[in-house]
Structure formats: C-alpha cells, structure tokens
C-alpha positions as CSV (number, residue, x, y, z in Angstrom):
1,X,4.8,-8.6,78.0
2,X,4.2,-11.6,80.2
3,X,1.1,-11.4,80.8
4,X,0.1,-10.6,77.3
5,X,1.9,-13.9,76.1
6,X,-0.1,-16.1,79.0
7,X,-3.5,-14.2,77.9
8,X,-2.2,-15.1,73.8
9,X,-1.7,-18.7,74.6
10,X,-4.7,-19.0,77.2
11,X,-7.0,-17.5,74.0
12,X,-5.4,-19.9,71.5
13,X,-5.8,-23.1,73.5
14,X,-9.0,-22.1,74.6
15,X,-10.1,-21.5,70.8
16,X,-8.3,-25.0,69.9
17,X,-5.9,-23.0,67.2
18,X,-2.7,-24.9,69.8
19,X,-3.6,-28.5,71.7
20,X,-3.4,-28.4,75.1
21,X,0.1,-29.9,75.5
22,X,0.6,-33.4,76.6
23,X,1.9,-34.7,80.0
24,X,4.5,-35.5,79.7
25,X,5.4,-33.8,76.5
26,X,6.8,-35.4,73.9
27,X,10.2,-34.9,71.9
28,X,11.3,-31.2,71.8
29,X,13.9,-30.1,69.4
30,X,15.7,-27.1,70.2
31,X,17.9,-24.8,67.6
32,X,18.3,-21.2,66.6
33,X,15.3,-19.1,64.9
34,X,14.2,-20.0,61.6
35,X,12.4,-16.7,61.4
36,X,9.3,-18.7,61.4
37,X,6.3,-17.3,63.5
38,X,5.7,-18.4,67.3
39,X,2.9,-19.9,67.9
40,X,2.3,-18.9,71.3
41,X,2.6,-14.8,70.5
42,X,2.6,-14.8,66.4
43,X,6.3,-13.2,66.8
44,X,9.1,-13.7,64.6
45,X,11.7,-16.5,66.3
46,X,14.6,-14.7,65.5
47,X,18.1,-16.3,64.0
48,X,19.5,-14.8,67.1
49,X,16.7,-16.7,69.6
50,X,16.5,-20.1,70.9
51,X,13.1,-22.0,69.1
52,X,11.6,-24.5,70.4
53,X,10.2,-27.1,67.7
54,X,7.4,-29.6,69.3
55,X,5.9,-32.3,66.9
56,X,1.8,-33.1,68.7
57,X,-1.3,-33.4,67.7
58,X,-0.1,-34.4,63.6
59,X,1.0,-30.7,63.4
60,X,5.0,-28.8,64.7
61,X,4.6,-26.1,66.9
62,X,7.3,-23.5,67.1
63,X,7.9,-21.5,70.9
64,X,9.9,-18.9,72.1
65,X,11.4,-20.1,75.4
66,X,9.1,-17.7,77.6
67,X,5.7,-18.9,75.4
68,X,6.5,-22.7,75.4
69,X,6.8,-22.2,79.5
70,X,3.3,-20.8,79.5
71,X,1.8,-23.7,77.6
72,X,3.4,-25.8,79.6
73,X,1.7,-24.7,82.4
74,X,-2.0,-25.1,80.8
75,X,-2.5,-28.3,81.9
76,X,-1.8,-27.5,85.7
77,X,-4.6,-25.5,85.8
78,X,-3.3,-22.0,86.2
79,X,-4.7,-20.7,82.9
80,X,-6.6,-18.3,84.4
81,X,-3.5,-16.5,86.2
C-alpha cells in the first residue's frame, strides 16, 4: 500500500492536481475524518482516522497521516523512490 500511495502522490504532483508542498509548511490543522476524500490516495478519511487539513496554494488539502508524510518528502528529492 505504501508504495502505491508514494506512486499516487508522485503522479499528482507531477501532473500539478496537489502543489508541491512548501518548506517549511505552513499551518496544519489536525482533527478526526470528515469523510471527505484524501487527496494524496482519493480514500475516504474516515470519522475514526486522524485528517490532516493544510491551507496552500489558495486551495485546503486533506491527508491521511501516511499520504501527508509522502508529500512531505517531495521536495527532498526522493520522488522517484
């Protein structure tokens, strides 16, 4: 599953449908699942999840812990892993 959600987010940034993500990021707010779609895998974030909420780029972007970790890690260079 990892490896898919690394290749999902690698594809979206590299189509420009999520920005790259700032260094450092900006303000993150962090609550239970609205049931809203991630946008790092397109999977439901659960009421029973953690989502991640991240205001950039004049549009919210909603994570799973595990997806927010690999767009993190876009900007260090290891999209390609």
């Amino acid at each position: 599953m990892a490896s898919d959600v690394a290749a999902s987010v690698r594809d979206k940034i590299q189509s420009g449908a999520i920005p790259l993500p700032p260094t450092p990021p900006g303000k993150c707010f962090v609550g239970m699942g609205t049931k809203r779609p991630c946008d790092g895998c397109d999977e439901l974030i659960r009421p029973d999840e953690v989502e991640y909420e991240i205001d950039i780029a004049e549009r919210t972007l909603l994570f799973h812990a595990n997806c927010l970790a690999v767009w993190h890690e876009a900007p260090a260079g290891r999209m390609s892993e």
